[in-house]
C-alpha positions as CSV (number, residue, x, y, z in Angstrom):
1,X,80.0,117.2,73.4
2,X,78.8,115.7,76.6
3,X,75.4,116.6,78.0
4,X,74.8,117.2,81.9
5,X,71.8,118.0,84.5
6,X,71.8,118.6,88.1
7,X,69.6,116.9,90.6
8,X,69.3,119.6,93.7
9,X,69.3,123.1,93.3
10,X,71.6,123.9,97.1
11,X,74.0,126.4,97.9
12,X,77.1,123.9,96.3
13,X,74.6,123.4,92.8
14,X,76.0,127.0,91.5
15,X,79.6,125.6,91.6
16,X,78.8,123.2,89.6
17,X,76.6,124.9,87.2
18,X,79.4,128.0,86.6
19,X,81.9,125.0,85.9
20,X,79.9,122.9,83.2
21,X,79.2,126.3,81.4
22,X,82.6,127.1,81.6
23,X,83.3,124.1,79.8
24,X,83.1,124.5,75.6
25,X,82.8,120.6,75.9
26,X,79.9,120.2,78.4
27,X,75.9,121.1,77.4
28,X,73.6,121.9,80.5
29,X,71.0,120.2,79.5
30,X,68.7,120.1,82.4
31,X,68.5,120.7,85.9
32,X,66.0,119.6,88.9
33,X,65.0,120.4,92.8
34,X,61.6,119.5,94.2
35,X,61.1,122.9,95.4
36,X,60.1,125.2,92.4
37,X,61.6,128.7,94.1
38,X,65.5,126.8,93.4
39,X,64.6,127.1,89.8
40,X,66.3,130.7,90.4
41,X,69.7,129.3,90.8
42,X,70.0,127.9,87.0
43,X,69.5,129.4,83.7
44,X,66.9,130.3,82.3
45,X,67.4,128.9,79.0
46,X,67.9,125.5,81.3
47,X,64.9,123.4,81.3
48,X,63.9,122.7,84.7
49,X,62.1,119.7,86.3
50,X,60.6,118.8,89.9
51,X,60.9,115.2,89.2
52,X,64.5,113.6,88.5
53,X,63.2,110.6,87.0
54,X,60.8,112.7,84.7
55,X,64.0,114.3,83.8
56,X,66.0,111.3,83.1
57,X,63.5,110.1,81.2
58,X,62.9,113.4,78.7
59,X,66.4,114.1,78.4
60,X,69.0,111.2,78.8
61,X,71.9,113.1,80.0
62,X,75.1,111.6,80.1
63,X,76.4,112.8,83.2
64,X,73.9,113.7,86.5
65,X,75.4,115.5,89.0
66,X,74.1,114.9,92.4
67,X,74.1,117.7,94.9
68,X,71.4,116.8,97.3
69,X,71.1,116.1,100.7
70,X,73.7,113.3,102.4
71,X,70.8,110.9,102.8
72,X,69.9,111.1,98.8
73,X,74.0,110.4,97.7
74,X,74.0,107.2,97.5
75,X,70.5,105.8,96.7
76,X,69.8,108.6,94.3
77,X,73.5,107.8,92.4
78,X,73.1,104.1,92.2
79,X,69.2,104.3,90.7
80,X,71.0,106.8,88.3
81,X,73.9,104.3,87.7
82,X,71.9,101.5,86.9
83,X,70.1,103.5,83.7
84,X,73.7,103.3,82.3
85,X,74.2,107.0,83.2
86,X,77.1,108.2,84.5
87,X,77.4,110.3,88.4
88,X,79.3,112.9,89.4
89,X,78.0,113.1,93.4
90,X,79.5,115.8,95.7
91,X,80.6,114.8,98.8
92,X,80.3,112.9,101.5
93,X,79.9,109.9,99.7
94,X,77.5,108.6,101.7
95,X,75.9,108.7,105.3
96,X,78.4,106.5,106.6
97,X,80.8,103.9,106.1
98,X,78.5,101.0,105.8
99,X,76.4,102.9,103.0
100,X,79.9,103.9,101.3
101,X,80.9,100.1,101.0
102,X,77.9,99.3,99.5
103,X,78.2,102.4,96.8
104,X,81.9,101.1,95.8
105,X,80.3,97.5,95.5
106,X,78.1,98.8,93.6
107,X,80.3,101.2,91.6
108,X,83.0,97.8,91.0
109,X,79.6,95.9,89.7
110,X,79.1,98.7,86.8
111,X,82.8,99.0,85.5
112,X,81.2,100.6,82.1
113,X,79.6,103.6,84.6
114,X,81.4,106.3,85.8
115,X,80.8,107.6,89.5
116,X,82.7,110.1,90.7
117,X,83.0,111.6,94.3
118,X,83.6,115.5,94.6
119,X,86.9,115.8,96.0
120,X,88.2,118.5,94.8
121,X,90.9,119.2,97.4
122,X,92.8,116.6,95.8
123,X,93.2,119.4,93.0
124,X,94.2,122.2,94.8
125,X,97.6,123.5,93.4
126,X,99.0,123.3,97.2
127,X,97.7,119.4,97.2
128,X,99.4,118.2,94.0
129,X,102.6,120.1,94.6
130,X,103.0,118.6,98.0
131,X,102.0,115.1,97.2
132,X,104.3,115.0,94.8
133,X,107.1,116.7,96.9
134,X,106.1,113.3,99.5
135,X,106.0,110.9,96.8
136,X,109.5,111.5,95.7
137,X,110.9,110.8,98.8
138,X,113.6,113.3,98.6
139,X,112.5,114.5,102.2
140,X,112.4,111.0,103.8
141,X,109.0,109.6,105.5
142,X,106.5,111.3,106.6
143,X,106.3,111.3,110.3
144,X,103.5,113.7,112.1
145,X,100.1,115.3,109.9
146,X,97.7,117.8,111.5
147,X,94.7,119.1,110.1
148,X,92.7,122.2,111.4
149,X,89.3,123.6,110.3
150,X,88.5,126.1,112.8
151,X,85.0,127.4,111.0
152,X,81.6,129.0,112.0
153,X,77.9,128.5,111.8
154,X,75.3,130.5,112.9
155,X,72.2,128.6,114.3
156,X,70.3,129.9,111.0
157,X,72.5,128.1,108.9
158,X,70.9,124.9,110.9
159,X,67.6,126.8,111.0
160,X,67.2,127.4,107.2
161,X,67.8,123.6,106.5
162,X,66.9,121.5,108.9
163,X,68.2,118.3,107.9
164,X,72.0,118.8,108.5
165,X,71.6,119.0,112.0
166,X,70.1,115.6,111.9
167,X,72.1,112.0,112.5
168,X,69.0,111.0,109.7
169,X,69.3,113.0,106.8
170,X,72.9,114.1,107.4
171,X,74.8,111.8,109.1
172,X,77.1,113.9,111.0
173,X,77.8,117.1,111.8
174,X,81.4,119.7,111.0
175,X,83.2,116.0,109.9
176,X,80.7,114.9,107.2
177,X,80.0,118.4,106.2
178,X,82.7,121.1,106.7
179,X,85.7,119.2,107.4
180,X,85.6,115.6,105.2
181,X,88.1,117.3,102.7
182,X,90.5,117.6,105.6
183,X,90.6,114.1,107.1
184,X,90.5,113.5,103.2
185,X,94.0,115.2,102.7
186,X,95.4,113.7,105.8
187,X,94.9,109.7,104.0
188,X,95.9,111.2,100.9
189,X,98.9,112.6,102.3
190,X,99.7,110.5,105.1
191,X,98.6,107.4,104.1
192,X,96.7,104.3,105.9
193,X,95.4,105.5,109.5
194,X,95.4,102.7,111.6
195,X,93.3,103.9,115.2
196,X,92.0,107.0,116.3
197,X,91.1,108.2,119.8
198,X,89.1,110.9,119.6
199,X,86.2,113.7,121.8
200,X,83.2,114.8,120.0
201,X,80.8,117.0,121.6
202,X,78.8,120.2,121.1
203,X,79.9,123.4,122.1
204,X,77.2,125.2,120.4
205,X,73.1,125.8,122.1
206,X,71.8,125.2,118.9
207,X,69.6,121.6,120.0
208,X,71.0,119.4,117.1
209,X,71.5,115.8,117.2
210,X,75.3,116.0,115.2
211,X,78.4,117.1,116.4
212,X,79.9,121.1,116.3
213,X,83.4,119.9,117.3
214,X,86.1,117.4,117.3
215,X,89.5,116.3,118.0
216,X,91.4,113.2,117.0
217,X,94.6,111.7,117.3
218,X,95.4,109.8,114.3
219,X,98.1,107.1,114.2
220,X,99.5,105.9,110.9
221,X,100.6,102.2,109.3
222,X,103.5,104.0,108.2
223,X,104.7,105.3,111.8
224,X,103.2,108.9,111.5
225,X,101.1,110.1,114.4
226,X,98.7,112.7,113.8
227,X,96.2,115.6,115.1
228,X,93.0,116.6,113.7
229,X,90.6,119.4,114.9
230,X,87.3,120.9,113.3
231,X,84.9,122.9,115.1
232,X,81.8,124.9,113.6
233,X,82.0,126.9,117.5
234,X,84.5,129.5,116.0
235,X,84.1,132.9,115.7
236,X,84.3,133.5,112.3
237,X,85.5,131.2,108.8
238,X,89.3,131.0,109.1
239,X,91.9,128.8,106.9
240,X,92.0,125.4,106.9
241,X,95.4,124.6,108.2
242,X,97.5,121.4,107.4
243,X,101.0,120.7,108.1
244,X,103.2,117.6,107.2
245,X,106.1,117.0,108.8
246,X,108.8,114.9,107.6
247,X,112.5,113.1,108.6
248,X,114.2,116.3,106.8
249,X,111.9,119.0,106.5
250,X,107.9,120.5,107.6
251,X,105.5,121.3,105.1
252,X,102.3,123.9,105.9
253,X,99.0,124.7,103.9
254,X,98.3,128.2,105.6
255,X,95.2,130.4,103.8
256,X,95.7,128.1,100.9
257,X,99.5,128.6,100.4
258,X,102.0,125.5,100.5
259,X,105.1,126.4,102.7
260,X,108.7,124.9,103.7
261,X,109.7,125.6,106.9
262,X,113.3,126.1,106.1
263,X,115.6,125.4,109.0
264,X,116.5,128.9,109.7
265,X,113.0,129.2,110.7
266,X,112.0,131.2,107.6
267,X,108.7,129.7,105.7
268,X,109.6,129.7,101.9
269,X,106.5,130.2,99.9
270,X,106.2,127.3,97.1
271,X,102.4,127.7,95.6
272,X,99.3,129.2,95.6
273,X,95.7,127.8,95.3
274,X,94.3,129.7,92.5
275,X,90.8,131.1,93.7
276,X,87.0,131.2,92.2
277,X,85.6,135.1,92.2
278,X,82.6,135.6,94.0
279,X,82.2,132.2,96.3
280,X,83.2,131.3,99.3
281,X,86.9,131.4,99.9
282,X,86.7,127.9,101.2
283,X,85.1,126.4,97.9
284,X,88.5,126.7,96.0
285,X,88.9,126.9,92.9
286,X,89.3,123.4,92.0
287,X,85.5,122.0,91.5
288,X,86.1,123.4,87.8
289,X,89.6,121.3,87.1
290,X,88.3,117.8,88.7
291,X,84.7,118.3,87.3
292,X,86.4,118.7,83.6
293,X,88.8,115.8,85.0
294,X,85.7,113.9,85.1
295,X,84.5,114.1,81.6
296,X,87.3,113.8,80.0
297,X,87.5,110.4,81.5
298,X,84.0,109.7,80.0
299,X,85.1,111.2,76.8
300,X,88.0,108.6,76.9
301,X,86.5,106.2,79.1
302,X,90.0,106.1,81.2
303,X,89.6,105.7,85.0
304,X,91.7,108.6,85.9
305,X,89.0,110.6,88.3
306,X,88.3,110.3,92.1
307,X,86.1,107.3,92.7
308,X,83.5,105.9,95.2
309,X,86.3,103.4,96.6
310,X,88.7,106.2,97.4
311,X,86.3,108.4,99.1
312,X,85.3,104.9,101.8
313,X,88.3,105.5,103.7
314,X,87.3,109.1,104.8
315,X,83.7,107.7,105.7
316,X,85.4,104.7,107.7
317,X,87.8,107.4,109.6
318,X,84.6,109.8,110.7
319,X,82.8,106.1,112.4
320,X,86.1,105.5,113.8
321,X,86.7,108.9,115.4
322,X,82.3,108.9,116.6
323,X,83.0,106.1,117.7
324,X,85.9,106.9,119.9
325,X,84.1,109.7,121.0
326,X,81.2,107.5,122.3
327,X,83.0,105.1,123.8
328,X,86.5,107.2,125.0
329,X,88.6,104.1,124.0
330,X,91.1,104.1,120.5
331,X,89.6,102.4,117.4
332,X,91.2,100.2,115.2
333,X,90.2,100.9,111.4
């Protein structure tokens, strides 16, 4: 049996707390936040700790999960790293691209130490099925992606937490933190994006430093153009929408159902994202299946999890498309 703790007690902390107790193979054995009010969010039975490194030095767990502010990723994971300890950090990766280059340097200089990046979107029963469905080629090449996150925040949601409306503390705004699964999926799926031209702005009064919405155009190695849009300006939560097109058929992700677009026009319904009772719908479900993923490549010290290197490209993409915005010229990745 492995033994876990969390460092940072935040809203995403009860995902991961539900999914290591849902594991027979996982032990919580500690978890931390500075602020002793959080202590609510874990067990009782848990021990709790203000200190991390008073933590890590009581207990020694084997895995540290890492859900603390953007700013904290990295530094936080590599001090962890470097006691031999293994890290399972949610997302992003890091504050930016420069950071997350450093984190996968640093991850390729400790091969023995596992470092994972929450990604879980890779999971999702829609994702896999129509990866593979790409991969075998039995629809020809890919040829136009789109991702959509049209989602809502209420000033409060700024308000209550100060530092995710900071360039600082957060690094962005509705790309870093709502929407980095999205441009995510579109590399997975798509493959190597080669330029962006992009606007960023705010739509929202709210008197932030970080972005509320974005669009991009995304253009491919491989030939495919593509459209990405996220905004936290809506009126309400809606599905995440992706579509892939290719030379002989369209594929859609549509309130987390995977769809061909037959050519009659009719959408034939393939799968189904299975879903976690009592979250938000836009968690998923799959925090549980890559989080057990995780440790069962610990258990068999295999390197089949989502690593720091293949969570760079999505921090490279969100420079490119600020930058774009800034400057209102395409950038080359």
């Amino acid at each position: 049996m492995k033994t876990a703790a969390v460092i940072g007690l935040g809203d995403i902390s009860v995902i991961h707390i539900a999914a290591l107790q849902a594991n027979p193979a996982i032990q919580l054995a500690a978890v931390c936040d500075i602020d002793a009010s959080a202590r609510e969010r874990a067990p009782k039975e848990v021990p709790f700790y203000q200190d991390y490194r008073q933590m890590l030095a009581d207990v020694r767990p084997d895995v540290v999960h890492i859900c603390l502010p953007h700013y904290l990723h990295a530094p936080v994971a590599e001090e962890v790293g470097a006691m031999g300890i293994h890290v399972f950090c949610e997302k992003p990766a890091a504050l930016d691209s420069a950071e997350a280059e450093e984190f996968a340097a640093f991850e390729a200089a400790h091969p023995k130490v596992h470092m994972g990046i929450c990604l879980q979107n890779r999971l999702n029963e829609s994702t896999i099925l129509l990866k593979e469905l790409l991969d075998s080629g039995e629809y020809g090449a890919v040829t136009g992606l789109k991702g959509i996150v049209p989602w809502s925040r209420p000033k409060s949601y700024y308000d209550v937490k100060p530092w995710r409306g900071t360039w600082k503390y957060a690094g962005g705004g509705c790309m870093i933190n709502q929407s980095v699964h999205t441009l995510d999926l579109l590399y997975y799926l798509g493959g190597t994006i080669q330029s962006v031209k992009a606007s960023v702005s705010q739509l929202l009064d709210y008197g932030i430093e970080v972005e509320d919405t974005v669009s991009a155009r995304l253009m491919f190695s491989g030939g495919a153009q593509g459209l990405f849009m996220a905004t936290n300006a809506n009126y309400k939560n809606e599905s995440v929408q992706i579509s892939v097109q290719t030379e002989k058929a369209e594929f859609s992700i549509i309130d987390n159902v995977l769809y061909l677009l037959e050519e009659d026009g009719n959408k034939k319904r393939l799968v189904e994202d299975a879903k976690l009772p009592g979250t938000k719908f836009y968690y998923g479900a799959s925090h549980q299946k890559l989080i057990a993923k995780f440790y069962q490549a610990v258990e068999q010290e295999t390197q089949d999890y989502i690593h720091v290197k293949d969570a760079v490209m999505s921090m490279r993409l969100i420079d490119a498309i600020q930058e774009s915005g800034r400057t209102g010229q395409t950038v080359r990745l």
